[in-house]
N, C-alpha and C positions, 0 to 999 in steps of 0.2 A: 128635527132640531130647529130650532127659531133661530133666526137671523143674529140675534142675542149674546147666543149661546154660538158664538162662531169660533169660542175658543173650545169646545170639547171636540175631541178626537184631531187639532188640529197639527200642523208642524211647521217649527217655528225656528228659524234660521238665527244663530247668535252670529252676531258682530263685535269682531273687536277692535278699533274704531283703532287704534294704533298702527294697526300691522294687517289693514284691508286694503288701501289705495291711498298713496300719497301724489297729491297735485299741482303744491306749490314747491317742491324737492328739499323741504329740511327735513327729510328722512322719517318723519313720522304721519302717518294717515292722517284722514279728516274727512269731513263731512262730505263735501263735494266727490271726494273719490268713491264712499258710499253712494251717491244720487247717481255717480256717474255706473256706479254698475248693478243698481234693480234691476234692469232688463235679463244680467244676467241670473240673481238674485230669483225674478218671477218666473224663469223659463227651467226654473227648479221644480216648479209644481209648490213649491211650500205656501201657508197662508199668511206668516206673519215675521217680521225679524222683530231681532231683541238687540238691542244697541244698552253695550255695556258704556259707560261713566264717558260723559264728555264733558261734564260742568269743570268748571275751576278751580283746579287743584294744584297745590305743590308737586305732586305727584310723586310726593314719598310711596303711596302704594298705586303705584299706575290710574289714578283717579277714583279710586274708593277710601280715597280721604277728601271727602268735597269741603271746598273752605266757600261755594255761593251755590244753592240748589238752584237759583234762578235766571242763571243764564248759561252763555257757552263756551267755552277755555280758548282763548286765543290760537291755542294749537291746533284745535277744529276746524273753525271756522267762525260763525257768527250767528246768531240768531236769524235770520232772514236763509242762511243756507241751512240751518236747520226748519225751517218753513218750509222753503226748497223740498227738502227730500223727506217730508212729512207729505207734501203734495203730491209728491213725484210716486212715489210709493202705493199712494190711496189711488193714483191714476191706474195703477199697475195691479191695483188690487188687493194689496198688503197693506195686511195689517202692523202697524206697530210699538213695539213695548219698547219701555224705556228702564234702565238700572235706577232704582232709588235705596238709596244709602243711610237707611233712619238709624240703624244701633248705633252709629258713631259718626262724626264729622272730625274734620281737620281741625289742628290748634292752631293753626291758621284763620279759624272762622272766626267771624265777628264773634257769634255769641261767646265761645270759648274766651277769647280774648277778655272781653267783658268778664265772663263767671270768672276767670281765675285773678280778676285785680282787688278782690274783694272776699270777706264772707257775709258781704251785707249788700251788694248791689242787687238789681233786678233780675239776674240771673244769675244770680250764685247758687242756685241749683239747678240748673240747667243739665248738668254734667254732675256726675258720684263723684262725689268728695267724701276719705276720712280720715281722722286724726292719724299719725301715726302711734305702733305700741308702745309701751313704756322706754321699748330699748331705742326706741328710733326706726324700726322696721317699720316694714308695712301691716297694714292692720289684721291681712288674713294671709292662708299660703295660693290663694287664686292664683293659676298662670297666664302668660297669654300664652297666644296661639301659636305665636312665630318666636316663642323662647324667651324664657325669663319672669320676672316675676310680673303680674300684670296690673303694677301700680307704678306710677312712675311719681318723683317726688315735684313738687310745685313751691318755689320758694318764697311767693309771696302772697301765697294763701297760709304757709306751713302746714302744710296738706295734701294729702297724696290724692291724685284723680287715677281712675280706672281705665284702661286701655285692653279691651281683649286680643290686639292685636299688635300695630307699631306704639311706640308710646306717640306718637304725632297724629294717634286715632283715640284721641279719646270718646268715653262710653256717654251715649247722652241718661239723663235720668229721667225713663219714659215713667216712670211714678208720677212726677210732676207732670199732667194734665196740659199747661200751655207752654211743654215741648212738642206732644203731639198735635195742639191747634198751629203752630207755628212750621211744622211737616206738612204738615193734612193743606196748608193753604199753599204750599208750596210746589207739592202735586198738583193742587187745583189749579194753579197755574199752564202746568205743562196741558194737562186733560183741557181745560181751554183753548187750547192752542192746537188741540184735536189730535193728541197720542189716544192710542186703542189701549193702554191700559199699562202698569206698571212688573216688573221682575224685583222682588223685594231681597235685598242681601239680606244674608245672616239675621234671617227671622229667629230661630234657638236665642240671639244675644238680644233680643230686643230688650228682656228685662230680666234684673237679680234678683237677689234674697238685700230686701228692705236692709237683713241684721246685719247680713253679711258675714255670716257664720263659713268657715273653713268647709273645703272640699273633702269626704274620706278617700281615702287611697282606693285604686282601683283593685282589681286580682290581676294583675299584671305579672307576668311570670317570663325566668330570662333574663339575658342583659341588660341592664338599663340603657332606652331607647336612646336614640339623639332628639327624637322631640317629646320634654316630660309631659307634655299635656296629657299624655296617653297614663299619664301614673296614677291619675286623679279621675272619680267617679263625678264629674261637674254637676252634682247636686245645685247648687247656689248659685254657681255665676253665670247659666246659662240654663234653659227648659223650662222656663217657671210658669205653673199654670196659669197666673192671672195674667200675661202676656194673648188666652184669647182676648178679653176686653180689649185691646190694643187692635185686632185684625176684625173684631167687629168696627172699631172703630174706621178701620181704613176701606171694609167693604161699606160704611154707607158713602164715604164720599165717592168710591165708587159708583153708586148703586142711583148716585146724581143725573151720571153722564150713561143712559143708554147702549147697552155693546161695549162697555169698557169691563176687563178684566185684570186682577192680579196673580200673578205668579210668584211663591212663595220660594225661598231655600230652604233648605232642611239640612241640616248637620248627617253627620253619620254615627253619632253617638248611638247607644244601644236603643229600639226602641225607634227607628230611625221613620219603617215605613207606617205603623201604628199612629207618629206623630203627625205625616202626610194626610194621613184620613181625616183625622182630628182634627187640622189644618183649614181641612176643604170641604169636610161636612156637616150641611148648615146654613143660612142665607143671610148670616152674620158671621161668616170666614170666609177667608181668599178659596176663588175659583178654582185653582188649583195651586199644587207643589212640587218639584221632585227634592228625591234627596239625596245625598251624596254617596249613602251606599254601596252603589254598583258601581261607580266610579271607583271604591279603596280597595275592594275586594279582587279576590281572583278569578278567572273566567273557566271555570272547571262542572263537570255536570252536576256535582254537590252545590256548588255555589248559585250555578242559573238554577234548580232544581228547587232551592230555597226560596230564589225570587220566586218562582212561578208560584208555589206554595204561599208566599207572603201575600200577593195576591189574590188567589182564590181564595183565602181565609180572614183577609180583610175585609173583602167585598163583601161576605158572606155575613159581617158583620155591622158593616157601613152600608151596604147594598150600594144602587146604584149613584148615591146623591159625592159622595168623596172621590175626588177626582186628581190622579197622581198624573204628572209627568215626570218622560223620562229623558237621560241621556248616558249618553258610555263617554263624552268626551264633552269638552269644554277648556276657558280657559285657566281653571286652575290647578287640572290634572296631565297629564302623558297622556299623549294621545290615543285611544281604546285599539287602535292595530299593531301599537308599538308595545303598549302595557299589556296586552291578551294573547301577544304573539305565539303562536306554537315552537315556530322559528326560533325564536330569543335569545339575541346573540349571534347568531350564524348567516341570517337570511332575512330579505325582506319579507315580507308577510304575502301568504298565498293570497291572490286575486278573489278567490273564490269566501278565503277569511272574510276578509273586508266586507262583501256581498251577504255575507250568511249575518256577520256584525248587526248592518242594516238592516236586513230582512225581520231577525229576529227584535233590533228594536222598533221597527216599526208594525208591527204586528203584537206589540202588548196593550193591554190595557189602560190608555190614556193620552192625551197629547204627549209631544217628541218634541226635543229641541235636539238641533242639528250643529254644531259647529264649525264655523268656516273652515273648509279645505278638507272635511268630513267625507263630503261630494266626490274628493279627489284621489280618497285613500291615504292623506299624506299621514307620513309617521314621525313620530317624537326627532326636533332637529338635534343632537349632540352636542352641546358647548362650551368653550373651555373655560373654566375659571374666570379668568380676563376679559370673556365675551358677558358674565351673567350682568341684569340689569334689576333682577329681582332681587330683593331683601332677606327674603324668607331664603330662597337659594344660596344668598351669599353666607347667611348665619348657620346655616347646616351642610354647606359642601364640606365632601366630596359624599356621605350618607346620602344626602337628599339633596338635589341638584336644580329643587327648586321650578318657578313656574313658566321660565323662559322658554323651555324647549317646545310649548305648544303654542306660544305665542308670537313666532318668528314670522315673515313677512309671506302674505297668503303670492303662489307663484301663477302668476296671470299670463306669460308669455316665455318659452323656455329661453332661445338667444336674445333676449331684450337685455338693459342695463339692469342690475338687481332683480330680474325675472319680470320686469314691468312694474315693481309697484313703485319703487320711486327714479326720478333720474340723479339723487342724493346719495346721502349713506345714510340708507337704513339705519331706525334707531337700535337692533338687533342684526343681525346679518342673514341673508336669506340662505336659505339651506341649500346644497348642492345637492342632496337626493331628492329635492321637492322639482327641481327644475324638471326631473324627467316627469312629473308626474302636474305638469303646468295645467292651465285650464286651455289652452290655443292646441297642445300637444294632444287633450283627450277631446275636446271636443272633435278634430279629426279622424278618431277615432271608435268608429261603430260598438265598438267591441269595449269602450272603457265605462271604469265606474263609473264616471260622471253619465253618460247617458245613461245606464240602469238605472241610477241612481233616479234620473227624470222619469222613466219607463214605469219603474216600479211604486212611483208615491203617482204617476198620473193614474195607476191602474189602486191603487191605495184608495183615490178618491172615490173608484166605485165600488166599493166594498163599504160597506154600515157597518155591516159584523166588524170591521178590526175598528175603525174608528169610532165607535158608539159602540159595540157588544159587549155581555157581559164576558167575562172569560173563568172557564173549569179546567184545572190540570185533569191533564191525563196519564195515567202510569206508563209509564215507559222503563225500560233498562238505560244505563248507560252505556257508548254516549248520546243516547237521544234525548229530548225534551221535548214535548210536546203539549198541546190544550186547545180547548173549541172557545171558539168567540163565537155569541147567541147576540142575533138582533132582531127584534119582529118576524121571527119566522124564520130565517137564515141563519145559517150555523156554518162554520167553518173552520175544519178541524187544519192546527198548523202544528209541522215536525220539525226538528231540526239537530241535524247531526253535527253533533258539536268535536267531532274529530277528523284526523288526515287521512282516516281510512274509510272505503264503501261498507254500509252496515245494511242486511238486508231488512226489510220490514216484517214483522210478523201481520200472515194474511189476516188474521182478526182487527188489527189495526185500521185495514183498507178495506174493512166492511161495510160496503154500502157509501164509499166516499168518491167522487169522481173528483178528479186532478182539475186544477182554477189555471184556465191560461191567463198567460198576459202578463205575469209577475215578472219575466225573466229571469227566474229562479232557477237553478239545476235541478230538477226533481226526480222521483225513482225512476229506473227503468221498465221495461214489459215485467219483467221478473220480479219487482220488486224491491227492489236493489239503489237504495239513498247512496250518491257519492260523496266523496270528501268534503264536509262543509256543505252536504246538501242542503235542500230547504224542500218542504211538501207543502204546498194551501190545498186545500180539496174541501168541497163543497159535502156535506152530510143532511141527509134528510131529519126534517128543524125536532121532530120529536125522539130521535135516536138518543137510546140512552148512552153515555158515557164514563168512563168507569172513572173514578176522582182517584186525584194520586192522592195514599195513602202519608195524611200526615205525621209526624214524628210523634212518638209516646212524651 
């Protein structure tokens, strides 16, 4: 792998810039408390962080409504301490990606401002604008995401603008050509100033249907949901093929700056990990994607069983050049130990869960992003109505409780003020079950995730096969899962026992496979014998054949 290419097989630490380290005590993170904790950051073994939105926003949606792509939000810090910890990083060896937010900007932003004083100024199509219908509605039945209908009215255009999301996110209209010159130099910016390369939101929304023709209803069957988006097959206002144009466009200004890569989102819409391929395969598309998928779904041997399947049958079709990443957590979802619990409800999540979590995603097919406190095990914080600070949360409790509980303040010191991260009030409230699960409390301890979690990505790094291999399901019963990652000669079949109970192996399984130290994995015993949430790496001789799990009819 060329120096290049330092983002295949890599993993890649999210930040969320709010609720990592605060240092001047108004209760919200920033930039310096970032710089100030790489060291811990790089003694993670990861390659690279991802720094979600710090530019200047209202922060109607926690900064993915940017109203200035070009500099940095007061609440931060400043441009110089983003230099700071762009330096500070590269010292340490990390690489870093940065949130860039093209489907939509703030109504806050200049251009906006402009486009909507007019339907004749210089960018009055900057943003989808359209008439209203005859009754006064909106022109189609598009919704947004976060509830409602996804036009919102503008009363001095007399004209509805598009918002896939808050109505204070409207949609840009990447049709028009010098909206993307006016992006594209606005990255170029940041890439000068020697970011390793971009995380693209809500690539699916980059661009509509021109006509803007109605959504058909989906097969939705059941109560009607609390969020209708689910009612509607989003033909039109989101997936649109000529949206690659737009991701060749952004891989050449990448393709400027040497070792610089994009990371794309992917919706969970049908069709989800298909569009990752398509995304990333090709040397006029983003380097890679992941996509929301495995984050909505459920963590059951039918469900991993699929993924593994989606994968081997993409590959198979993309071959080696399409390149997915993945994650079980982030911060738009429930935390993957809280949302996958076995427990659920009754009990913290087994030790061993959390472990098997990790193991399994870092041992698939493609770079890993990690989200902070990931390391730590922490789980979805609980909070109450009066605590949310989220939109999405506030407009659908008590259903959906929204994105607050994963984004509560990362726990750095168990008896500190606020767990260490601010000497303020938190702009969230730190969780009381994360205290036990601090970073001061496990680092003294041998025995905690956080050191596996180091253990096992520094033993990650010398393995090809998982980070560069191709990978083949393997049939297994449930609950096992299982597949071989193939690298130049190396082959390495991986198991994993996706329940609370010891499953034995069957001996043809372990034919000709010797056990991989070093992972800190729980693996079988002399007998054979996977324990609860085990894991198996083992090494296979490179031309052994392997039986492929049998796809569905």
């Amino acid at each position: 792998m060329s120096q290049t290419e330092w983002w295949r097989g890599a993993t890649i630490y999210q930040i969320y810039p709010r609720s990592f380290l605060d240092t001047n005590g108004d209760g919200v993170g920033d930039l310096p408390g970032i710089t100030a904790r790489l060291p811990y950051i790089a003694s993670l073994g990861v390659d690279a962080i991802w720094l979600c939105p710090f530019f200047p926003s209202p922060q109607a949606d926690f900064g993915y409504d940017v109203s200035d792509y070009t500099a940095v939000d007061p609440r931060f810090g400043t441009l110089a301490d983003f230099d700071a910890l762009l330096a500070r990083a590269h010292a340490l060896g990390l690489k870093v990606l940065i949130d860039q937010v093209w489907s939509h900007s703030s109504d806050r932003h200049p251009w906006f401002r402009e486009s909507r004083s007019s339907r004749d100024n210089p960018r009055a199509d900057w943003y989808v604008w359209a008439d209203p219908s005859p009754d006064g509605t909106p022109p189609n039945n598009w919704l947004s995401v976060f509830g409602g209908a996804a036009w919102a009215w503008e009363p001095r255009r007399r004209q509805y603008y598009l918002h896939h999301f808050l109505s204070q996110q409207p949609a840009f209209n990447l049709h028009n050509p010098a909206v993307m010159d006016a992006l594209l130099e606005a990255g170029a910016f940041w890439l000068d100033r020697g970011v390793d390369g971009f995380r693209l939101d809500a690539v699916d929304f980059l661009l509509h249907d021109r006509a803007l023709r109605s959504n058909p209803a989906s097969d939705w069957s059941g109560p009607v949901p609390a969020k209708l988006f689910a009612l509607q097959q989003h033909q039109h206002d989101m997936l649109q093929p000529e949206a690659a144009g737009l991701l060749g466009r952004i891989r050449g200004l990448l393709d400027r700056y040497p070792g610089r890569a994009a990371l794309g989102e992917i919706s969970s819409q049908p069709g989800a990990f298909a569009r990752v391929l398509a995304c990333t395969s090709g040397q006029d598309r983003l380097h890679m994607a992941y996509t929301l998928s495995p984050l909505r779904g459920a963590f059951d041997w039918a469900t991993v069983t699929a993924l593994v399947e989606a994968q081997g049958e993409a590959q198979g079709e993309a071959g080696a050049e399409g390149w997915p990443c993945w994650s079980f957590s982030n911060h738009d979802v429930e935390r993957a130990v809280s949302r996958w619990n076995p427990r659920r409800g009754s009990a913290p999540p087994d030790p061993a869960f959390a472990r098997l979590l990790m193991a399994l995603l870092l041992s698939l097919r493609g770079s890993v992003c990690l989200y902070q406190g990931e390391e730590l095990g922490l789980g979805e914080a609980i909070l109450q109505e009066d605590e949310l600070r989220d939109p999405f949360g506030i407009a659908y409790w008590p259903e959906f409780r929204g994105r607050d509980g994963s984004r509560t303040p990362m726990p750095w010191a168990q008896h500190a003020t606020q767990a260490g991260f601010t000497t303020g009030t938190p702009w969230l409230p730190v969780c009381p079950d994360h205290r036990t699960r601090a970073v001061d409390v496990q680092e003294t301890d041998p025995h905690s995730l956080l050191h596996w979690t180091r253990r096992f990505l520094a033993w990650r790094h010398g393995q090809p096969a998982l980070r560069l291999g191709t990978l083949t399901p393997v049939a297994l019963p449930a609950p096992l899962v299982g597949f071989v990652r193939r690298h130049e000669g190396a082959a390495v079949l991986c198991v994993f026992n996706l329940s609370d109970r010891a499953v034995a192996l069957d001996p043809a399984t372990l034919s000709g496979a010797a056990v991989l130290a070093g992972s800190g994995c729980e693996g079988p015993d002399a007998a054979g014998v996977l324990p609860p949430f085990g894991v198996l790496h083992a090494t296979l001789p490179a031309m052994q054949p392997v039986a492929p799990l049998p796809l569905p009819a």
